[in-house]
C-alpha positions in Angstrom: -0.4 -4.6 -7.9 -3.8 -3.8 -6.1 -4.4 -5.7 -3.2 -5.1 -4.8 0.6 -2.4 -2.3 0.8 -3.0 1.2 1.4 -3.2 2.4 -2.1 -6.2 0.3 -3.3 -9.2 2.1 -4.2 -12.1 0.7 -2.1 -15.9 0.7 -3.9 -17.0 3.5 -1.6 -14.2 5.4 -2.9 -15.4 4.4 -6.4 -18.9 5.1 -5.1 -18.4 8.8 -4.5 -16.1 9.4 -7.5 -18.9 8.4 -9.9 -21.4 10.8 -7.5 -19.0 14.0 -7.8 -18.9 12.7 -11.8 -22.5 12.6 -11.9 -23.4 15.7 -10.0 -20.7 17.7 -12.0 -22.1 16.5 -15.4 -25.6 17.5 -14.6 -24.2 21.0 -13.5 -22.3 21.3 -16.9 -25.5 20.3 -18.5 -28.2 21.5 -17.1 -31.1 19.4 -17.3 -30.4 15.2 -18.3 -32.1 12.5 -18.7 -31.0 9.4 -16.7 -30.6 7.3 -20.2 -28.0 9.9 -21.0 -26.0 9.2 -17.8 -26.7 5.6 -18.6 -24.9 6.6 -21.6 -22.2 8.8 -20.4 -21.2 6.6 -17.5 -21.0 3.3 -18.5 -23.3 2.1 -15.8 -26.4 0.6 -15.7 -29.7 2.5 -15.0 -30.2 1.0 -11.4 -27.0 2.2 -10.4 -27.5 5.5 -11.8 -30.6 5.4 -9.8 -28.8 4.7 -7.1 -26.6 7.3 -7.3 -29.2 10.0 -8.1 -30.9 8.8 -4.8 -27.8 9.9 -2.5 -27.3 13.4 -4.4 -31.3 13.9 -4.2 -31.4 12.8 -0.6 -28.4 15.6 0.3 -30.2 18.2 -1.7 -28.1 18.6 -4.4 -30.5 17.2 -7.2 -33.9 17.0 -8.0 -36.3 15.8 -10.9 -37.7 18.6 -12.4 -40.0 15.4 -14.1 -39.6 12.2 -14.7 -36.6 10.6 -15.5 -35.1 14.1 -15.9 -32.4 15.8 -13.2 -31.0 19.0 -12.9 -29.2 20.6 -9.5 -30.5 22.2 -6.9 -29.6 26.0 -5.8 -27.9 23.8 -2.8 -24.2 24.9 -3.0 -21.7 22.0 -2.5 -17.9 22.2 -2.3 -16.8 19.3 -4.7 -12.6 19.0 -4.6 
């Protein structure tokens, strides 16, 4: 059972999960719309949004046009 033991996952942690997930499906892919992580996430656009802000704001993304993301030559350890 979750509770406020050691071993449950807090949102941040779920936070920056979803961020690596994000950042490492747009390296796989190349160039995605944010529908399609929308799609591939399970999340809703806002949060997506959300999400895309942080990597953007690190350097790590950037919107090649609108609605549209693709990584930056920024190198990032992700493990």
């Amino acid at each position: 059972m979750l509770g406020s033991g050691s071993l449950s996952i807090t949102s941040t942690d779920r936070m920056m999960t979803r961020i690596k997930s994000i950042y490492l499906f747009i390296s796989k892919h190349g160039t995605v719309s944010t529908n399609e992580l929308v799609e591939e996430f399970g999340i809703t656009q806002r949060t997506v949004q959300r999400d895309l802000n942080v990597l953007a704001y690190n350097e790590l993304v950037k919107s090649p046009n609108r609605g549209f993301w693709t990584i930056t030559s920024k190198r990032v350890k992700v493990g």
